[in-house]
N, C-alpha and C positions, 0 to 999 in steps of 0.2 A: 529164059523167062524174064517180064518185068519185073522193075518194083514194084507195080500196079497189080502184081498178080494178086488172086483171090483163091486162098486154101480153106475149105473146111475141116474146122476141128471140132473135138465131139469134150465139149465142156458141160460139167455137171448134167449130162445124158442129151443135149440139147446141139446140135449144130450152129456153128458160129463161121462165119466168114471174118477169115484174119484176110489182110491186106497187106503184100510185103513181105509173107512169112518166109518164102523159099530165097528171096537175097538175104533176113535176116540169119536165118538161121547157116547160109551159104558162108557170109561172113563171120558167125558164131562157130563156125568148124576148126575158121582157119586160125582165126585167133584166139579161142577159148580154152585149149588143151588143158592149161592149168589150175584150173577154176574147177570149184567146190562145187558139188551140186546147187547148196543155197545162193552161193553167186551167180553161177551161170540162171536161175531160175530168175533171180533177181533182174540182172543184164537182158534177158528176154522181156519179162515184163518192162521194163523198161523202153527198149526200141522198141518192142510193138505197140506198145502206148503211145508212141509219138506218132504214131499215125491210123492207131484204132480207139475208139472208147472201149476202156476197161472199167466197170461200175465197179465200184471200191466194194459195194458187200461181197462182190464174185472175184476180188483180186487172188485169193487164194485157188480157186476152182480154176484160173485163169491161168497162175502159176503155175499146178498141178500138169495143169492138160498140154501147155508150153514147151516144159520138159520133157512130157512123155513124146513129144510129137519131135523134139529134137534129138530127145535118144533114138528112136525110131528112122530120125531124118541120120542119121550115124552109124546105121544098121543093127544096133543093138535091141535084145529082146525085151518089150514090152507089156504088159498088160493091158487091154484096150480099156477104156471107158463103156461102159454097159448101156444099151440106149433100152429108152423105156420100150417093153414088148418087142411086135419086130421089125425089123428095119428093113423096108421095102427100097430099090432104089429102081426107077425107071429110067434107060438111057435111050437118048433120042434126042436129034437134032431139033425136033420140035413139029415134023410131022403132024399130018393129020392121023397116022396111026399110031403115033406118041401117043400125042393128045387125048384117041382114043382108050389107047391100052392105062391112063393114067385115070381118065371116067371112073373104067372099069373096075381097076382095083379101089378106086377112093366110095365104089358105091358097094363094093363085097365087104370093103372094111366098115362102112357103116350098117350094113345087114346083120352083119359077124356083132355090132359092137366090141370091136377089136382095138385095141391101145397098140400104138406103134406110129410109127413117124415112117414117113411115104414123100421122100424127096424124087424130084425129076431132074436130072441133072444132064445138061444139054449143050454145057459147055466141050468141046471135039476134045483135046488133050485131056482133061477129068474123063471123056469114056474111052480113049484111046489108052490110059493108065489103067483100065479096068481089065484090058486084054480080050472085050469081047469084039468078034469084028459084025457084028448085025446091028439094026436098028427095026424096030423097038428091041428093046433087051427088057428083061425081067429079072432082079436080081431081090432073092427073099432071104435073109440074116446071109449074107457072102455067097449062097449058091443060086446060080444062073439056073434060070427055070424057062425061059426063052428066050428066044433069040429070034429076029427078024418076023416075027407072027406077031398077031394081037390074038391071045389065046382067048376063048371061050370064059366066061364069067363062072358057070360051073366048074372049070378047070382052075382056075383064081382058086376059088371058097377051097375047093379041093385043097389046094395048096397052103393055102392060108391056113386054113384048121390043124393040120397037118404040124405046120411050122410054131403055131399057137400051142398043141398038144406039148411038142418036143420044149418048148421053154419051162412049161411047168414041171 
């Protein structure tokens, strides 16, 4: 991977595009061993700063999420960050059945009046790291609900409520 690559991290419930994260934190493995949690958090905020805007109110939230993604990047177990409601991700190279199946859910979620965050994420390595091998994909809080179809809008609501139920 580049330095130029772009990781989503899931800061104060909200996805952010770090830039650089996976040299950084590549470099953070090899040389960090000895380091305190507060330094190594510090030392992260630090290189990622140098080539992302970090808004000093969310330096903390920034911190938090940094660490969690470099303990993670080290294999060590986690606690995720919590996103608001549910977390929809549609994979597709950008298709017209993308595009379609992405309509679809953004018009069930406004039927529903449903709170959740509904990324399309279309970059090939980010859905080749997901493990699913179709396009369109349907993925609602981590489980794959389709694959290669643009499922029917009543089928969506279905799911959605469904998934909406199980958070409460």
């Amino acid at each position: 991977m580049s330095e130029r690559d772009i990781v989503q991290v899931r800061i104060g419930g909200a996805l952010v595009g770090i830039v650089g994260l996976t040299a950084i934190m590549t470099g953070l493995a090899a040389d960090g061993k000895d380091r305190t949690a507060e330094e190594m958090q510090e030392e992260l905020l630090r290189r990622v700063g140098e080539g992302n805007y970090i808004p000093r109110k969310a330096r903390t939230k920034y911190g938090d999420a940094l660490l969690r993604e470099f303990r993670k990047f080290r294999g060590e177990e986690v606690e995720e960050d919590a996103a608001p409601g549910v977390c929809i991700q549609i994979l597709g190279p950008g298709c017209a059945r993308c595009w379609q199946l992405e309509r679809d859910v953004r018009d069930v979620m406004a039927e529903l009046d449903l709170a959740g965050e509904l990324v399309h994420v279309d970059d090939l390595r980010e859905i080749a790291r997901s493990g699913v091998l179709g396009a369109p994909a349907l993925i609602v809080n981590g489980r794959v609900l389709a694959v290669g179809t643009v499922p029917s809008k009543s089928d969506i609501r279905k799911w959605l409520t469904q998934m909406e139920k199980e958070d409460t």
